[in-house]
KEKE-3310 file (N, C-alpha, C; in steps of 0.2 Angstrom, whole numbers, plus 5000, padded with zeros to 4 digits):
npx = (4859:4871:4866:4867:4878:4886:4879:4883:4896:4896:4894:4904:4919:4933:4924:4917:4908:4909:4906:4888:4889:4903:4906:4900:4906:4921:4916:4912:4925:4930:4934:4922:4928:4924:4929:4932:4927:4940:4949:4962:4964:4972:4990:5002:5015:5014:5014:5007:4992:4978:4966:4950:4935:4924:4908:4900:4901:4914:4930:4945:4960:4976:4992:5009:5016:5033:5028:5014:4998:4991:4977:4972:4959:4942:4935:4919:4907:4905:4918:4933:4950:4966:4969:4982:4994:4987:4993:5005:5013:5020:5021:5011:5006:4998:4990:4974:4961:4945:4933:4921:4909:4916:4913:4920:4922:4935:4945:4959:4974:4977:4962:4957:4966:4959:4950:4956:4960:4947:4941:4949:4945:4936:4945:4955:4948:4946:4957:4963:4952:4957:4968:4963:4958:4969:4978:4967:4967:4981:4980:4971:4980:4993:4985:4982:4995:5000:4994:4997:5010:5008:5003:4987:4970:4963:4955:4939:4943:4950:4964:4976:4968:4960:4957)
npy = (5288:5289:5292:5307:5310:5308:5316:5328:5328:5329:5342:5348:5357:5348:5335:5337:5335:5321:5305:5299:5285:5281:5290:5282:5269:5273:5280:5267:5262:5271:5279:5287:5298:5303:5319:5324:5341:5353:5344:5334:5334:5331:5336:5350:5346:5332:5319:5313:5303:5307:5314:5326:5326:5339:5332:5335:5350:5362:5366:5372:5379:5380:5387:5386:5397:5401:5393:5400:5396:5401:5408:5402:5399:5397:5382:5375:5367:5352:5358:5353:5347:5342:5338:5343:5334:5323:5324:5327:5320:5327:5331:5337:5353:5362:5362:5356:5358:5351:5362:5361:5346:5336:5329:5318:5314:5306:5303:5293:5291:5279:5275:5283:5277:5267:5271:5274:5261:5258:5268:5275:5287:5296:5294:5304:5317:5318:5321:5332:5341:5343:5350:5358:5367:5366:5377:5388:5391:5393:5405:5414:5414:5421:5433:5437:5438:5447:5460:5461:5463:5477:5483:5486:5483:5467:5460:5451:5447:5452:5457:5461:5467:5479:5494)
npz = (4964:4956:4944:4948:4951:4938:4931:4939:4933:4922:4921:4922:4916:4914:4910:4900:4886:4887:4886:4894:4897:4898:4909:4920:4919:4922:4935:4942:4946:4955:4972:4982:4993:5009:5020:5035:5043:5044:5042:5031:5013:5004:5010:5006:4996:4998:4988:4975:4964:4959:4958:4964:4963:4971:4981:4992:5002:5008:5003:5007:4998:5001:5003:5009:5020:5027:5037:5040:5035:5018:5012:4996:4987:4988:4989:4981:4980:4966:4961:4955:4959:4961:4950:4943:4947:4943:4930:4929:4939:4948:4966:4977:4975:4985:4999:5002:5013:5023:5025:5028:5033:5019:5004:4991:4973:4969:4959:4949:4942:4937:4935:4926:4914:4913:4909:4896:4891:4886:4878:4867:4861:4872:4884:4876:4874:4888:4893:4885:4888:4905:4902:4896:4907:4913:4907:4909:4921:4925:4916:4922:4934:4929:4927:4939:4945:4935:4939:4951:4952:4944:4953:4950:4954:4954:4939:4931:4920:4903:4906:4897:4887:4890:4889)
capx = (4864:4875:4865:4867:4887:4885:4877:4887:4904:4895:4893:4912:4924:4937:4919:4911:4908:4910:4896:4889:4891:4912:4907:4899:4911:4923:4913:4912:4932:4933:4929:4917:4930:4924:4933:4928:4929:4948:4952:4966:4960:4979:4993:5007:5021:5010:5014:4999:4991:4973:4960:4945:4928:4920:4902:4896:4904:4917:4935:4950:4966:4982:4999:5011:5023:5033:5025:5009:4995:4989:4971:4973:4955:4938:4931:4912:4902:4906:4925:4937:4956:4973:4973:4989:4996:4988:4994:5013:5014:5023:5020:5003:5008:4997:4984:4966:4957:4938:4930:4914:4913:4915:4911:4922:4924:4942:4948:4965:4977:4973:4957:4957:4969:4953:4943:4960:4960:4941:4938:4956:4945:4935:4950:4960:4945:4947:4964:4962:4949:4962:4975:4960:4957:4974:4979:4963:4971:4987:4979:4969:4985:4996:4981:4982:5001:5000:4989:4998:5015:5008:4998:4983:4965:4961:4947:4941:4943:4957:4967:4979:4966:4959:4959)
capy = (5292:5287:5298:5311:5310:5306:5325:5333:5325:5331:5349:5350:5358:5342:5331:5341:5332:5313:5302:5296:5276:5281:5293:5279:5264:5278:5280:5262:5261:5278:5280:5291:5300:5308:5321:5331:5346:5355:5337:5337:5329:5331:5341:5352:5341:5323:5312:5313:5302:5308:5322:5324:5332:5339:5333:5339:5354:5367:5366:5377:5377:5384:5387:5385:5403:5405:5392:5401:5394:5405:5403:5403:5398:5391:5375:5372:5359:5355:5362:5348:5352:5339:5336:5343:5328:5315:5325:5327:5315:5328:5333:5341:5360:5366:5359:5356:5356:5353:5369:5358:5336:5333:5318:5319:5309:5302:5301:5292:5292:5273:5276:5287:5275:5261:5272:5275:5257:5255:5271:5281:5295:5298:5297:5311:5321:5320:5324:5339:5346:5345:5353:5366:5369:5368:5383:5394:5393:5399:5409:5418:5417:5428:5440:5440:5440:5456:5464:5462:5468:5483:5488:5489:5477:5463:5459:5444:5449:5450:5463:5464:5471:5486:5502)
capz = (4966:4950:4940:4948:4950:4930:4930:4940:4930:4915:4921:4923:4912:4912:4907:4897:4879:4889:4885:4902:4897:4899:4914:4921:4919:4923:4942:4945:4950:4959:4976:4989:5000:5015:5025:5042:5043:5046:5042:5025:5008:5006:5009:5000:4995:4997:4982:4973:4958:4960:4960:4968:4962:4978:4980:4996:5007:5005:5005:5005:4995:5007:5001:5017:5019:5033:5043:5038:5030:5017:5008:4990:4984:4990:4983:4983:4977:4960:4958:4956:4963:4963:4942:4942:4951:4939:4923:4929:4945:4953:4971:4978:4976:4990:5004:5003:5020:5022:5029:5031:5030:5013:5003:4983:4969:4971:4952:4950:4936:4935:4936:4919:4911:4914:4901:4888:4887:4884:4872:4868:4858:4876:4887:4873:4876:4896:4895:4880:4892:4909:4898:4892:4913:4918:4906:4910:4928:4924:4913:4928:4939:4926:4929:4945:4945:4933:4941:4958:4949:4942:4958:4951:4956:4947:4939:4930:4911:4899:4907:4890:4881:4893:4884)
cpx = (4870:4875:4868:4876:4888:4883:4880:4895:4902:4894:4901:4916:4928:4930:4913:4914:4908:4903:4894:4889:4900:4909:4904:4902:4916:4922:4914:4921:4932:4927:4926:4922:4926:4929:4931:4931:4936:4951:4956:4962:4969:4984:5000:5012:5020:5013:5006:4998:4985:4970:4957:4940:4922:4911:4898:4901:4908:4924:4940:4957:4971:4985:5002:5018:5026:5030:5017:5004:4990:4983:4973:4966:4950:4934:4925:4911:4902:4913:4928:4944:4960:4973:4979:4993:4993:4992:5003:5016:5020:5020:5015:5008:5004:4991:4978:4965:4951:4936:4924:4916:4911:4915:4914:4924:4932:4943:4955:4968:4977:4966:4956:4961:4965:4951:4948:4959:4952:4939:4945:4951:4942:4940:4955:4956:4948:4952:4966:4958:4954:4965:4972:4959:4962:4978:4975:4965:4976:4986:4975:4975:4991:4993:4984:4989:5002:4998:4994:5007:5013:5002:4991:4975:4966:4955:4948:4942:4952:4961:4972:4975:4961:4962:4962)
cpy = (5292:5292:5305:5313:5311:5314:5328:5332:5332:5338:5352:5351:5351:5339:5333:5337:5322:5310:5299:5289:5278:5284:5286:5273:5268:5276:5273:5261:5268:5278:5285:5294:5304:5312:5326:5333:5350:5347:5339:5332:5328:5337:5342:5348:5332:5325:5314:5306:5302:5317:5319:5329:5332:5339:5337:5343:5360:5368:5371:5374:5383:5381:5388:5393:5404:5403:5393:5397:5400:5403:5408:5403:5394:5387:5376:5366:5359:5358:5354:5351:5342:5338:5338:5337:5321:5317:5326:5326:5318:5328:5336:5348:5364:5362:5361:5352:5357:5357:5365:5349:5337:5329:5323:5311:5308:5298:5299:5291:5286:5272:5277:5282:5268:5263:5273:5267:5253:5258:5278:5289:5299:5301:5304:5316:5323:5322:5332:5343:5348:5349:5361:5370:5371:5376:5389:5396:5395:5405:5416:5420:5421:5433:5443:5443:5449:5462:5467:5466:5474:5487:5491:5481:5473:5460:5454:5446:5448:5456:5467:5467:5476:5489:5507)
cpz = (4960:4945:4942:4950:4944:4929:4932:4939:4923:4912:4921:4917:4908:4910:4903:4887:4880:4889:4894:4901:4900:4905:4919:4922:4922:4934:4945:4948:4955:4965:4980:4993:5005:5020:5031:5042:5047:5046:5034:5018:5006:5007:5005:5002:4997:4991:4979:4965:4958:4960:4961:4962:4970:4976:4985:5001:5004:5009:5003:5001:4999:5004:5009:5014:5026:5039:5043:5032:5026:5010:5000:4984:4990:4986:4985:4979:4970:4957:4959:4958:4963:4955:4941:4943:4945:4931:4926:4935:4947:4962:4973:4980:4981:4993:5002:5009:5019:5026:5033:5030:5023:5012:4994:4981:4969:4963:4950:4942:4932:4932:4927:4913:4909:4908:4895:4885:4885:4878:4873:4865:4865:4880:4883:4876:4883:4896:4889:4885:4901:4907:4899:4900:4917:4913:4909:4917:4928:4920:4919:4932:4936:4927:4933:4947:4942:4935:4951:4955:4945:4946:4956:4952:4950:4945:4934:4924:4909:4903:4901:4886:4885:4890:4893)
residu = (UNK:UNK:UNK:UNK:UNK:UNK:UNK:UNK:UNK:UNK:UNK:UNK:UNK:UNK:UNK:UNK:UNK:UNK:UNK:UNK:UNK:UNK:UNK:UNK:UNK:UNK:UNK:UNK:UNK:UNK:UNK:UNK:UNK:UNK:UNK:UNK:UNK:UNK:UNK:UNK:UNK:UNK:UNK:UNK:UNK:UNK:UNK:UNK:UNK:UNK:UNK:UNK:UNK:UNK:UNK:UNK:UNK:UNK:UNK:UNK:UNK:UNK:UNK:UNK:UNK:UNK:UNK:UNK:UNK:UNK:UNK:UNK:UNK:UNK:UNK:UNK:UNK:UNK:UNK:UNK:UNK:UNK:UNK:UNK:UNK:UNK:UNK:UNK:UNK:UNK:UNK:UNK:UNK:UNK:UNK:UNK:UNK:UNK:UNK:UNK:UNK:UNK:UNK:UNK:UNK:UNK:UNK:UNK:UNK:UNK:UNK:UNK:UNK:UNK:UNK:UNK:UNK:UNK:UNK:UNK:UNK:UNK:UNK:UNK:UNK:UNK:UNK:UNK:UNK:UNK:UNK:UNK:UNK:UNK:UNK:UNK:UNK:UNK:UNK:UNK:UNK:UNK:UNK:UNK:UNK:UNK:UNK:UNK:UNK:UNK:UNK:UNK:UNK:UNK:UNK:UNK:UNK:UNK:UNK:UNK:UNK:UNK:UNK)
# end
């Protein structure tokens, strides 16, 4: 089972270039959460000092408006979701609910800090690749933002360079 955690880290944006020895020492602190389904993994404005990588199921990310909970994204197997919270330990910016029972890696800002003080050039890595994934996500939500102030769809490319 290890292994295959170990592959599916190593298939990930944030773990991509990590040898699986760190990925593996790494695993040994972090634990298995399960969540049933319409159950919360957390919600917006928790505290946070963690992400998750979902292994089995499929959850939502919900912004609250108005009372309303409004869906912002679906996670599958394979997406991770709360890194913002270990890189700038503010507050969870929007709810994740398991659509189905989940079971996620539970990665804690301690956690990470196990493998700075075992191999810093790994941990740089892991924190140069969060950086490079928390951009690409703003960098899609300016898309989406562009596109929804200028009234026109949006699609997945660069929009600034459409002729």
């Amino acid at each position: 089972m290890q292994e295959a955690r170990i592959e599916l880290l190593q298939r990930m944006p944030i773990f991509g270039g990590i040898h699986a020895d760190t990925l593996q020492f790494l695993l040994t602190f972090c634990p298995i959460v399960s969540v049933a389904a319409n159950d919360f993994f957390f919600r917006e404005h928790d505290q946070g000092d963690s992400m998750f990588v979902l292994e089995l199921g499929k959850a939502t990310v919900l912004k609250s408006w108005r009372g309303e909970d409004c869906l912002l994204q679906t996670l599958k197997e394979g997406d991770c979701f709360g890194e913002m919270a270990v890189i700038d330990h503010c507050s969870r910016s929007a709810t994740v609910r398991a659509v189905d029972d989940c079971s996620a890696i539970r990665i804690s800002a301690a956690d990470l800090h196990r493998v700075y003080a075992r191999d810093l050039k790994q941990f740089a890595l892991i924190q140069m690749n969060m950086g490079r994934e928390v951009c690409r996500r703003l960098r899609e939500a300016n898309g989406r933002l562009f596109s929804a102030k200028m009234g026109i769809p949006y699609t997945d490319g660069d929009l600034f360079l459409a002729a």
